[in-house]
Gaussian input, Z-matrix of N, CA and C with variables (Angstrom, degrees):
# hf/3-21g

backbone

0 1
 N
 C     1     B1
 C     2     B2     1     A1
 N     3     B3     2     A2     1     D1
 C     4     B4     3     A3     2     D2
 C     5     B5     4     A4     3     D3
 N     6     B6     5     A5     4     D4
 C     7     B7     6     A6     5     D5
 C     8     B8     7     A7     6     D6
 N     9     B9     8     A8     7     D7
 C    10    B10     9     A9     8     D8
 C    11    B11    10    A10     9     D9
 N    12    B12    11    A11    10    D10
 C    13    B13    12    A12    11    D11
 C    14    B14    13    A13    12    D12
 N    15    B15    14    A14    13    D13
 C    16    B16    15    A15    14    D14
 C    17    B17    16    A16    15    D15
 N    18    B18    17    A17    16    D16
 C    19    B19    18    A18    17    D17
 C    20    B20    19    A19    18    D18
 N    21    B21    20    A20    19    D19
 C    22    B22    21    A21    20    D20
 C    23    B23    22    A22    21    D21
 N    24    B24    23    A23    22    D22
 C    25    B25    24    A24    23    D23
 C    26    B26    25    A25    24    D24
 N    27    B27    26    A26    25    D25
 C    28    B28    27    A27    26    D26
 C    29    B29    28    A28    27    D27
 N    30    B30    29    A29    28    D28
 C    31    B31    30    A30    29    D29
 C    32    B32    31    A31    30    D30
 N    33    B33    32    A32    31    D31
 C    34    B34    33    A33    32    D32
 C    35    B35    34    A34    33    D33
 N    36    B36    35    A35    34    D34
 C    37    B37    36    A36    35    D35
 C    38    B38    37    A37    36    D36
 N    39    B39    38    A38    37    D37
 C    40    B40    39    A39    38    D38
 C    41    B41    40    A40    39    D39
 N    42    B42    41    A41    40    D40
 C    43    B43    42    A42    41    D41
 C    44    B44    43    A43    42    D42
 N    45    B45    44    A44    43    D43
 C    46    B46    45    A45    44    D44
 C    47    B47    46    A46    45    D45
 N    48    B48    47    A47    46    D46
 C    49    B49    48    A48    47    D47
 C    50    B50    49    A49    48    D48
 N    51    B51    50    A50    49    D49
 C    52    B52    51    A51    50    D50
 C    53    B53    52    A52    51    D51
 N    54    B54    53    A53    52    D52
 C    55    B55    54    A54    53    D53
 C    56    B56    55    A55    54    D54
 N    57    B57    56    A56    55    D55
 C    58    B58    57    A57    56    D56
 C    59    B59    58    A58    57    D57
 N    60    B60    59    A59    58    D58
 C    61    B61    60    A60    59    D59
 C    62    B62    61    A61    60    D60
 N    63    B63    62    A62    61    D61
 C    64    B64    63    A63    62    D62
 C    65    B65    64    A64    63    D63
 N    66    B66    65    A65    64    D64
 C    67    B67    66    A66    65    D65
 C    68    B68    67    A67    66    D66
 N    69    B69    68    A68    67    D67
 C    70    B70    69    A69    68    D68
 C    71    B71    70    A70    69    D69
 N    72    B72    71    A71    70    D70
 C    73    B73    72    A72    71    D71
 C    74    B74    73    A73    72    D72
 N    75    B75    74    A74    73    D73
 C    76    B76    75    A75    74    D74
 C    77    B77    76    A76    75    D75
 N    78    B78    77    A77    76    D76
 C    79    B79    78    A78    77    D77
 C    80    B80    79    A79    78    D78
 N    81    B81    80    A80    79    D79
 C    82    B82    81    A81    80    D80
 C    83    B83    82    A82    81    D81
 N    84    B84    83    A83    82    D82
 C    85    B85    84    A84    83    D83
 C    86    B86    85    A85    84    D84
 N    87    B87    86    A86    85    D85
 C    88    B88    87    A87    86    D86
 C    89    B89    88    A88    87    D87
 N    90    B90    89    A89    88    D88
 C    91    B91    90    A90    89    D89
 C    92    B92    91    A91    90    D90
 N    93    B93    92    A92    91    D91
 C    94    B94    93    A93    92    D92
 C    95    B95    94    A94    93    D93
 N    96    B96    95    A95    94    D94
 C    97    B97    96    A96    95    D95
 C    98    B98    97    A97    96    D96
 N    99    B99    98    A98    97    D97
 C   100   B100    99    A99    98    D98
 C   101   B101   100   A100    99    D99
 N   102   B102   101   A101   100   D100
 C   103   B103   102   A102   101   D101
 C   104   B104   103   A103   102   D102
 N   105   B105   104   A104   103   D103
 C   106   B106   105   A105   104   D104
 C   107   B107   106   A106   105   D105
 N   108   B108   107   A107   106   D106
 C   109   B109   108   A108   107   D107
 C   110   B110   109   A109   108   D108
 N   111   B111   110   A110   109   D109
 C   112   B112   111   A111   110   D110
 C   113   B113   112   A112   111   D111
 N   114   B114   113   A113   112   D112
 C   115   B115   114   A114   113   D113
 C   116   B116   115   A115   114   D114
 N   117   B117   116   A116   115   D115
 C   118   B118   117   A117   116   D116
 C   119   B119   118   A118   117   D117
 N   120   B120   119   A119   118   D118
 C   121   B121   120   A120   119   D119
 C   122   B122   121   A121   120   D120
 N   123   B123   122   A122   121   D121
 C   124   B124   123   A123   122   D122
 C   125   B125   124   A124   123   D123
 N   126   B126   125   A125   124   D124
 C   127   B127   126   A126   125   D125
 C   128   B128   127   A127   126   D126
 N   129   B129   128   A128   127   D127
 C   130   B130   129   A129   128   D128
 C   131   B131   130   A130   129   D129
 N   132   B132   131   A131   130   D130
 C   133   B133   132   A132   131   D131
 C   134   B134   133   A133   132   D132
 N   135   B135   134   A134   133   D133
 C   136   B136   135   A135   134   D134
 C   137   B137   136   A136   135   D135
 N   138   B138   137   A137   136   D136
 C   139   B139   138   A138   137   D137
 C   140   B140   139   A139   138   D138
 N   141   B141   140   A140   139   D139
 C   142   B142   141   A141   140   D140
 C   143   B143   142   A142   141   D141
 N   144   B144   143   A143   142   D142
 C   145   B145   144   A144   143   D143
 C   146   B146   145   A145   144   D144
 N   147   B147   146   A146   145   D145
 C   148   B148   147   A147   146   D146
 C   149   B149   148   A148   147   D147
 N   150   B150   149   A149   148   D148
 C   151   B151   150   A150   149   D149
 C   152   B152   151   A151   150   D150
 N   153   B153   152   A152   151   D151
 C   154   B154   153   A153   152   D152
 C   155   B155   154   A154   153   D153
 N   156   B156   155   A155   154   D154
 C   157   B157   156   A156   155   D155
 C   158   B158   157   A157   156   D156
 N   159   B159   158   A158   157   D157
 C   160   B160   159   A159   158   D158
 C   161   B161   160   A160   159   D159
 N   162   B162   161   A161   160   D160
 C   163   B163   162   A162   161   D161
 C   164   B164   163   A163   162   D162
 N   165   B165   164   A164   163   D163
 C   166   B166   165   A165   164   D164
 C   167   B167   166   A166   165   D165
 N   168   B168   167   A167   166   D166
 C   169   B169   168   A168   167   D167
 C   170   B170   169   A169   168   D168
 N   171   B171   170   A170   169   D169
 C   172   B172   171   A171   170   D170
 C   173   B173   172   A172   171   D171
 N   174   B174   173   A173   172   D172
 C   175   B175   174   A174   173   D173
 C   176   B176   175   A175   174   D174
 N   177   B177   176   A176   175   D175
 C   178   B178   177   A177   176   D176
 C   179   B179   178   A178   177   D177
 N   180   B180   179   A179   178   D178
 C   181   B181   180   A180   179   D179
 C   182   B182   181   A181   180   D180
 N   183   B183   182   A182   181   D181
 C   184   B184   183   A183   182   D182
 C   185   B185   184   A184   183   D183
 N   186   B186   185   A185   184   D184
 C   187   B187   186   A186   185   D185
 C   188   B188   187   A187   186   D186
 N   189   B189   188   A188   187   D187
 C   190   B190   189   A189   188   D188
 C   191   B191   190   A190   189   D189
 N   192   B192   191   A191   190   D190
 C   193   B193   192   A192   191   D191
 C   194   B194   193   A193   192   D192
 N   195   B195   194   A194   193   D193
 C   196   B196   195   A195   194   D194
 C   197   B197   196   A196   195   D195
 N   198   B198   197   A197   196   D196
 C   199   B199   198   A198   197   D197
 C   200   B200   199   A199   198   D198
 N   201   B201   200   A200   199   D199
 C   202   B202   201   A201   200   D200
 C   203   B203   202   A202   201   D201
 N   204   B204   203   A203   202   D202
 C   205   B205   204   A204   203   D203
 C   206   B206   205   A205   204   D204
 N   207   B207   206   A206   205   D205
 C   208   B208   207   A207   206   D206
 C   209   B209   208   A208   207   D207
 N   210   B210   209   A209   208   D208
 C   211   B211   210   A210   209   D209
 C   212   B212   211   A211   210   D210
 N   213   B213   212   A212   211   D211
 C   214   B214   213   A213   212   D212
 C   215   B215   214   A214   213   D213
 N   216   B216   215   A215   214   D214
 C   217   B217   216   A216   215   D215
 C   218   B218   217   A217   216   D216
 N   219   B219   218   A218   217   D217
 C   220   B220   219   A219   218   D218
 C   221   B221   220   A220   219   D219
 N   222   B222   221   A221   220   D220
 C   223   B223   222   A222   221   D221
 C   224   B224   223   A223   222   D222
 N   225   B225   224   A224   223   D223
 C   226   B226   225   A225   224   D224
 C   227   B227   226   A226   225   D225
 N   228   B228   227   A227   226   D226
 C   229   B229   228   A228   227   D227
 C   230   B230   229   A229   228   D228
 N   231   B231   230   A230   229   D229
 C   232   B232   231   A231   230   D230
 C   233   B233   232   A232   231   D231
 N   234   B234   233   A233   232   D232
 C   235   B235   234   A234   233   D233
 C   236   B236   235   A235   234   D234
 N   237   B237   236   A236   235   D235
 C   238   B238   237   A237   236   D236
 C   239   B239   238   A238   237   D237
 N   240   B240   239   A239   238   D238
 C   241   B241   240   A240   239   D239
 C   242   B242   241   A241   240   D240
 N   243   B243   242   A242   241   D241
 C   244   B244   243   A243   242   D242
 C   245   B245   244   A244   243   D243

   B1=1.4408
   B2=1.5248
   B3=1.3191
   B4=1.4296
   B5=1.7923
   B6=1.5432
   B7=2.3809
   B8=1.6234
   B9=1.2405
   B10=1.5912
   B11=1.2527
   B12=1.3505
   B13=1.4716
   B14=1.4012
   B15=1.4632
   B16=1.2569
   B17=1.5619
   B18=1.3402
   B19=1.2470
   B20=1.6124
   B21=1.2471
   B22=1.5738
   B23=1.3247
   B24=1.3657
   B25=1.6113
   B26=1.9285
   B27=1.0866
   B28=1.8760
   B29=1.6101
   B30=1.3318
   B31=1.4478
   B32=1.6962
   B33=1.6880
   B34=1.5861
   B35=1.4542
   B36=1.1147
   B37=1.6878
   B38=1.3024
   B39=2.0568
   B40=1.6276
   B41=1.3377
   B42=1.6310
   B43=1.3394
   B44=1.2796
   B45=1.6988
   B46=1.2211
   B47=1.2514
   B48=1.1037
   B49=2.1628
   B50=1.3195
   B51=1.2421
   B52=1.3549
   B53=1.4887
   B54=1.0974
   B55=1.5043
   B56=1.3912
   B57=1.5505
   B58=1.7528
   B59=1.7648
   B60=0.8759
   B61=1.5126
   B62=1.9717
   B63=1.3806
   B64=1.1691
   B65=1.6213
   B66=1.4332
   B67=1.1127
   B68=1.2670
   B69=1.4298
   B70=1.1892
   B71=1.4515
   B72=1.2936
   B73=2.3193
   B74=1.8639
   B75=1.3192
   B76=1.4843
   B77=1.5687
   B78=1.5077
   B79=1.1181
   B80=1.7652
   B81=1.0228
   B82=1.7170
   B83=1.5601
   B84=1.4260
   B85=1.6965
   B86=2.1051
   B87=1.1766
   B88=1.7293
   B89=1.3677
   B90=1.6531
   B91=1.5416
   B92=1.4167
   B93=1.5797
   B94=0.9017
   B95=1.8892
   B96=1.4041
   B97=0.7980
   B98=1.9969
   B99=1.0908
   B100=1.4830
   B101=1.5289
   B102=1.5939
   B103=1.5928
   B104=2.2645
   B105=1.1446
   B106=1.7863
   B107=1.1315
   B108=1.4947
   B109=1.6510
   B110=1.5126
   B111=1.7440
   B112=1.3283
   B113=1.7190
   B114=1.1188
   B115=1.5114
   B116=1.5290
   B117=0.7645
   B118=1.4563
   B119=1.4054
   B120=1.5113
   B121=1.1900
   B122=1.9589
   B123=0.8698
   B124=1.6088
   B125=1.5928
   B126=1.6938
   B127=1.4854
   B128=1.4002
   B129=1.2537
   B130=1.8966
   B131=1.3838
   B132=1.4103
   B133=1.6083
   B134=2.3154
   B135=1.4567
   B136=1.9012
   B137=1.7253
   B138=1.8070
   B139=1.2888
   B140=1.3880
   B141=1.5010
   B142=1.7376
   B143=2.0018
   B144=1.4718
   B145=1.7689
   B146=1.8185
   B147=1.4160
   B148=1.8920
   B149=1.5573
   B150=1.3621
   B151=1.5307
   B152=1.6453
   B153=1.3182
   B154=1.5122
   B155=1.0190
   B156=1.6360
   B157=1.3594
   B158=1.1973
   B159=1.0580
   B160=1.6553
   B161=1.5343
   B162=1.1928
   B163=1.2112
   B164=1.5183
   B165=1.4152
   B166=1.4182
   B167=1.4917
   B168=1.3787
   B169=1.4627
   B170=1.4161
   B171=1.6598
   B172=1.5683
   B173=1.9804
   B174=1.3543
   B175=1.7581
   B176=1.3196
   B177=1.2401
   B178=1.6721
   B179=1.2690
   B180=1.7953
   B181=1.0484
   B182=1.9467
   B183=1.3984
   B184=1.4368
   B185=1.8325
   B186=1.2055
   B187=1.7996
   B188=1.7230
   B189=1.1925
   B190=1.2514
   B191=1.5094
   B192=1.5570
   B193=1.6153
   B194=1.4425
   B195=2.0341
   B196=1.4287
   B197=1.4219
   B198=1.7267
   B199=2.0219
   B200=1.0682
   B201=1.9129
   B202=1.3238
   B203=1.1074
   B204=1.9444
   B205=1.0358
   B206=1.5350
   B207=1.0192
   B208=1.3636
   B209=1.3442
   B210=1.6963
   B211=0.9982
   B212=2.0174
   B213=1.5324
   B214=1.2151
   B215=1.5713
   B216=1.8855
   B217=1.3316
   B218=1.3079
   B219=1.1345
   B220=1.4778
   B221=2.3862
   B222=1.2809
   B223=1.6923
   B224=1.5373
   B225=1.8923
   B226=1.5076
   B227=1.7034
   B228=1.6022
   B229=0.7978
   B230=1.3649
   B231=1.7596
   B232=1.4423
   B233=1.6702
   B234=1.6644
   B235=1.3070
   B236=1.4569
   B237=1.2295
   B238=1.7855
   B239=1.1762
   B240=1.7358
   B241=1.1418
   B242=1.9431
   B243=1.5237
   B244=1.5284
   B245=1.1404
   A1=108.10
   A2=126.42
   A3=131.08
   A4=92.98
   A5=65.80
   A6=73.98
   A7=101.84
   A8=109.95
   A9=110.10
   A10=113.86
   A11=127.11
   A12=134.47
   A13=114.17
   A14=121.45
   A15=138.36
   A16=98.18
   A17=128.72
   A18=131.75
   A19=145.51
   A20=123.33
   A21=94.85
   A22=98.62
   A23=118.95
   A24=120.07
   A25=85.05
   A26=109.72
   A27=112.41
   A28=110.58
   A29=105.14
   A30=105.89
   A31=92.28
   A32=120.43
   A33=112.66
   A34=94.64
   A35=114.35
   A36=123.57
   A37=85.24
   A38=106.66
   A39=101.64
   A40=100.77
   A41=103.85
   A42=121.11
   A43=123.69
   A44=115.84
   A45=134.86
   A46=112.34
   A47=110.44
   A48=116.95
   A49=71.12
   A50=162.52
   A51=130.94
   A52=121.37
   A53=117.73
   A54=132.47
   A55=116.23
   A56=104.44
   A57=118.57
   A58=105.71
   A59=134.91
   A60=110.91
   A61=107.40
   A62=118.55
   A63=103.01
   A64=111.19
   A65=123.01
   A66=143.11
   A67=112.27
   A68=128.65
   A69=122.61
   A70=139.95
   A71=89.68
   A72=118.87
   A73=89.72
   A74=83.64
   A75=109.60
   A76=95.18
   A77=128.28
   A78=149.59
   A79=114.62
   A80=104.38
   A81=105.36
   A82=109.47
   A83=103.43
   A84=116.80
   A85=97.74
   A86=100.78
   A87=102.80
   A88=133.78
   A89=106.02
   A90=115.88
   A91=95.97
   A92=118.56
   A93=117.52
   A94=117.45
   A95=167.03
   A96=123.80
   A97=110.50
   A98=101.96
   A99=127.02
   A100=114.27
   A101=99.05
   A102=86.59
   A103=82.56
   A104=105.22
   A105=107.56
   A106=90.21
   A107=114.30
   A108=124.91
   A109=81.20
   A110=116.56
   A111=123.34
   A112=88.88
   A113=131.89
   A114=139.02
   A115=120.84
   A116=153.84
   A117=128.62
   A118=138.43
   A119=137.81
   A120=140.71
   A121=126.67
   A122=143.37
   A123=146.00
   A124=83.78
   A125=103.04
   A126=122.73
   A127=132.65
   A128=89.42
   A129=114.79
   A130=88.86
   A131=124.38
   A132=117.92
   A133=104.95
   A134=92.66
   A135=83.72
   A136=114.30
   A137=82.51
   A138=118.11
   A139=137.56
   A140=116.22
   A141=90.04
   A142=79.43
   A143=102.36
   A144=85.91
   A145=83.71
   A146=106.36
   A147=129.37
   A148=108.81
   A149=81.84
   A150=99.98
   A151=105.47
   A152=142.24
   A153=126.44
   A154=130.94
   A155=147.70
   A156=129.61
   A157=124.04
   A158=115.72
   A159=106.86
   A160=118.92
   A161=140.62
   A162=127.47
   A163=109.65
   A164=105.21
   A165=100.66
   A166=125.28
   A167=140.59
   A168=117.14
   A169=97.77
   A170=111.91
   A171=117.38
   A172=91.98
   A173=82.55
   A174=108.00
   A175=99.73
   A176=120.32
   A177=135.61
   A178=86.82
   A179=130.24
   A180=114.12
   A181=65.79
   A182=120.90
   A183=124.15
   A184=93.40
   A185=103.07
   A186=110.08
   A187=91.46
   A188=129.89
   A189=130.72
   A190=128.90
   A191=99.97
   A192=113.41
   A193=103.37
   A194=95.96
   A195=96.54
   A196=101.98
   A197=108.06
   A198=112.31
   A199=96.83
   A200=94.08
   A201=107.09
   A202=109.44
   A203=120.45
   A204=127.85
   A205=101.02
   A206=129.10
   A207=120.46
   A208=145.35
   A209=123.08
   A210=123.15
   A211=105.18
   A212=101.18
   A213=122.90
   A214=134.99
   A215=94.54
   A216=100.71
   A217=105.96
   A218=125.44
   A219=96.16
   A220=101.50
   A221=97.05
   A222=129.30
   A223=100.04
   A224=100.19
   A225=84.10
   A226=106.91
   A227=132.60
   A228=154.92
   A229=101.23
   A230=113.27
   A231=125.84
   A232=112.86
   A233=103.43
   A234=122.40
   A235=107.10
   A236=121.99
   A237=127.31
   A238=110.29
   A239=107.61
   A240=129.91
   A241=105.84
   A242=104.05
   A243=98.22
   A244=142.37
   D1=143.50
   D2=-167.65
   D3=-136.65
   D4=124.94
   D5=178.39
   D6=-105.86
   D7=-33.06
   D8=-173.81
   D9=178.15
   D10=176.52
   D11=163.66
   D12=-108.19
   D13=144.95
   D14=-155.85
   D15=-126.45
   D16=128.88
   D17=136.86
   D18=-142.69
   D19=133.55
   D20=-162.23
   D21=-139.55
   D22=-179.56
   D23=-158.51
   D24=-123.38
   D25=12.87
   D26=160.31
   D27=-65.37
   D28=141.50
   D29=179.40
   D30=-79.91
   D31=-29.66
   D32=-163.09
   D33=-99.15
   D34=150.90
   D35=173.90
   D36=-132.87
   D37=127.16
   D38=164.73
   D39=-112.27
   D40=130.71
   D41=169.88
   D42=-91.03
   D43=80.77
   D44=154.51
   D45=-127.97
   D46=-141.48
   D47=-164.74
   D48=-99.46
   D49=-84.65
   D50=-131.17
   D51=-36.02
   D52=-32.10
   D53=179.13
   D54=-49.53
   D55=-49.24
   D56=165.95
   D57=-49.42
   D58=-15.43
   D59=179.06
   D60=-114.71
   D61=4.60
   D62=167.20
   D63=-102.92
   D64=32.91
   D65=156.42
   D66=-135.12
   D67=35.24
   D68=174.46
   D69=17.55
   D70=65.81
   D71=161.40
   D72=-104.17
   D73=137.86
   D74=179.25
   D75=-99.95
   D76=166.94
   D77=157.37
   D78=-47.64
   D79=-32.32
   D80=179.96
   D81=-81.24
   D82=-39.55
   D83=-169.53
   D84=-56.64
   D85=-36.29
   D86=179.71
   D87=-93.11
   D88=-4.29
   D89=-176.06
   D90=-49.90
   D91=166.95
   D92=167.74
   D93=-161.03
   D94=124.61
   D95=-174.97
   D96=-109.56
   D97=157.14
   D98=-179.93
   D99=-108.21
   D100=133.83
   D101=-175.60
   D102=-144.25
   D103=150.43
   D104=179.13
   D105=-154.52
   D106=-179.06
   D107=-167.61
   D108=-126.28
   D109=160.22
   D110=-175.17
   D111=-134.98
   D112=140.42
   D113=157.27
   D114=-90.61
   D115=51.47
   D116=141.17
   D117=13.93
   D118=57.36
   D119=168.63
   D120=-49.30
   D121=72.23
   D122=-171.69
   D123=-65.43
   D124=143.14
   D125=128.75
   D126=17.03
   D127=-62.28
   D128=-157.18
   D129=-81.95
   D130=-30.96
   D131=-171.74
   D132=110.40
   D133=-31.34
   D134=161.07
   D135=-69.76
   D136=134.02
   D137=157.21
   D138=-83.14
   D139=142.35
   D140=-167.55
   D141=-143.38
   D142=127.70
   D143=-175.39
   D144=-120.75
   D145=144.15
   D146=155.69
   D147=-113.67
   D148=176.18
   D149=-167.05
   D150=-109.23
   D151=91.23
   D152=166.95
   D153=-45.45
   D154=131.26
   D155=144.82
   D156=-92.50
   D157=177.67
   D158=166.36
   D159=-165.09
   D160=139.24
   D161=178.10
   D162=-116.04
   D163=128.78
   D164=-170.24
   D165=-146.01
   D166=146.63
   D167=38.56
   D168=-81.69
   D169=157.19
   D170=169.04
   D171=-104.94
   D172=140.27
   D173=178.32
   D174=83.07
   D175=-160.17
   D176=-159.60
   D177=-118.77
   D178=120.96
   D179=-137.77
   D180=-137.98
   D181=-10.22
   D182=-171.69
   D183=-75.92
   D184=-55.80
   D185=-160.34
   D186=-78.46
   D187=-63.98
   D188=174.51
   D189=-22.44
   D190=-85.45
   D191=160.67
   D192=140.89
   D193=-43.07
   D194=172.84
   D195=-127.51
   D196=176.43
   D197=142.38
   D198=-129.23
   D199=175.06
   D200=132.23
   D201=-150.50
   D202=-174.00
   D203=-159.47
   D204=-131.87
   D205=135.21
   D206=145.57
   D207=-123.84
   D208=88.52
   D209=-142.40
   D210=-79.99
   D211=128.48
   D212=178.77
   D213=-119.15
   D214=-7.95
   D215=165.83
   D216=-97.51
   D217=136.06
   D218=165.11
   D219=-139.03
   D220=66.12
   D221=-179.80
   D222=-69.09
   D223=-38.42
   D224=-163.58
   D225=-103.96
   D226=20.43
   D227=-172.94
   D228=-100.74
   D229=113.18
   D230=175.95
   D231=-109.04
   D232=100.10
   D233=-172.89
   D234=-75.08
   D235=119.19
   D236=157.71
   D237=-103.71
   D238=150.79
   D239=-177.71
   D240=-86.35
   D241=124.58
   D242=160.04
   D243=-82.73

């Protein structure tokens, strides 16, 4: 995917999302969602695998530069046994 071309007569280029707004990408143009499976290994040798989602970037990732997330609920995560 190509949002734009960037060039500047700065000796520093910072490589985070700030960069996305001096080529004008908006916050919507980059949403994106992510979804992976996570395993769970116990002790005992049971497995228990879910599914992650994620919608992202989380925060204003244009004015910012960076995020992060740290997911701690995990209610909506349906664990099976292997």
């Amino acid at each position: 995917m190509n949002f734009g071309k960037y060039s500047s007569d700065n000796e520093e280029i910072k490589h985070d999302g700030t960069i996305l707004s001096e080529i004008g990408v908006t916050q919507d143009e980059i949403k994106c969602k992510v979804s992976f499976d996570i395993t769970i290994e116990l002790v005992s040798g049971n497995k228990f695998t879910g599914t992650i989602s994620l919608e992202l970037p989380v925060g204003n990732i244009i004015t910012a530069g960076t995020s992060n997330y740290e997911k701690t609920d995990f209610s909506d995560v349906i664990f099976k046994r292997n």
